[in-house]
C-alpha positions in Angstrom: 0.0 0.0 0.0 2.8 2.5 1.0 4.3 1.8 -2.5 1.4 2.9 -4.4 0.8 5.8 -2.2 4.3 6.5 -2.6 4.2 6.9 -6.4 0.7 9.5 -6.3 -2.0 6.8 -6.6 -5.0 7.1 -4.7 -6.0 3.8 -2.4 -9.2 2.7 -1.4 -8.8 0.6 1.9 -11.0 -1.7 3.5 -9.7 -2.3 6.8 -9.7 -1.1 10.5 -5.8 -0.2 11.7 -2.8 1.5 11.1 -3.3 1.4 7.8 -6.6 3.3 7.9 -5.2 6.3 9.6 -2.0 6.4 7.6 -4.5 6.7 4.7 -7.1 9.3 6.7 -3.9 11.4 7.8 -2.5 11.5 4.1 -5.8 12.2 2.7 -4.4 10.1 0.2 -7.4 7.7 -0.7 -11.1 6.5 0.4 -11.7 4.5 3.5 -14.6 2.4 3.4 -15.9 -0.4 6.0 -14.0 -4.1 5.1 -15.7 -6.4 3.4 -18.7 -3.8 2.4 -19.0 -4.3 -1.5 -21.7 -1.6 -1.9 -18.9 1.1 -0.4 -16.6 -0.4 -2.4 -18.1 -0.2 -5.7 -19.4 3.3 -4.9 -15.2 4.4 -3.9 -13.6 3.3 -7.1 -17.1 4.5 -9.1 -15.9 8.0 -7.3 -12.5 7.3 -8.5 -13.3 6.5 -12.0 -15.2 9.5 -12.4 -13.4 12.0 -10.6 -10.0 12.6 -12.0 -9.8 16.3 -9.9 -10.2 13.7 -6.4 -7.8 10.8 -7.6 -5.1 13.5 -8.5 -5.3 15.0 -5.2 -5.4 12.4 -3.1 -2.2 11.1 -5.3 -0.5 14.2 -5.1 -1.4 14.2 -1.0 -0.1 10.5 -0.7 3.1 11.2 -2.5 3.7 14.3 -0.5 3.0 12.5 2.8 5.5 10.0 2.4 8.4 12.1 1.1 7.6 14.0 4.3 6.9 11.5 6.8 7.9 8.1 6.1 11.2 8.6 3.4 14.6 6.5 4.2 16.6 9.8 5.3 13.7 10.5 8.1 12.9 6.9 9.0 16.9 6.5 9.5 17.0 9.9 11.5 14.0 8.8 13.9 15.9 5.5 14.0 19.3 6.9 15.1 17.9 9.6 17.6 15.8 6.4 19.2 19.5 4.3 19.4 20.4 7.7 21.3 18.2 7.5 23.7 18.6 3.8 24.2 22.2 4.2 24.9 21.5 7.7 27.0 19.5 5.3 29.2 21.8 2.5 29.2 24.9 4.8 30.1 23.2 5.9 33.1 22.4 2.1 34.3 26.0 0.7 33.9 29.7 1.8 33.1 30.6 1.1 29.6 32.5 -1.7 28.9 36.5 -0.9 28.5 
């Protein structure tokens, strides 16, 4: 899902987790209740007709995840979480010589 999100096309999810509000947050496609064909036929009917809506919710995807979720952020979250870990662990114990 990130992938296609990723490269400005517009999802239609049916499920009920991180996923959803990944997708909600982005405004990067349509949420509808899982396994609910009538909501889904009537999001990619939307979809089809639409082009103004799937380009912006594209265009909103793409954007979200070169903010949020690219390697060069994911890597800096990562490193300032090792940090903190160590911080912590520093404080516990001597480091080894």
């Amino acid at each position: 899902m990130l992938e296609f999100i990723a490269c400005g096309w517009p999802v239609i999810l049916g499920v009920q987790n991180q996923a959803r509000q990944l997708v909600e947050t982005a405004q990067a496609g349509i949420c509808i209740e899982p396994e609910n064909t009538e909501e889904l036929r009537d999001a990619i009917i939307k979809l089809y007709k639409d082009k103004k809506l799937r380009k912006s919710l594209g265009n909103n995807g793409r954007s979200y995840i070169a903010e949020n979720l690219s390697r060069k952020r994911t890597a800096a979250t990562y490193i300032e979480v090792l940090k903190g870990v160590v911080a912590r662990w520093r404080g516990k114990r001597a480091l080894p010589q």
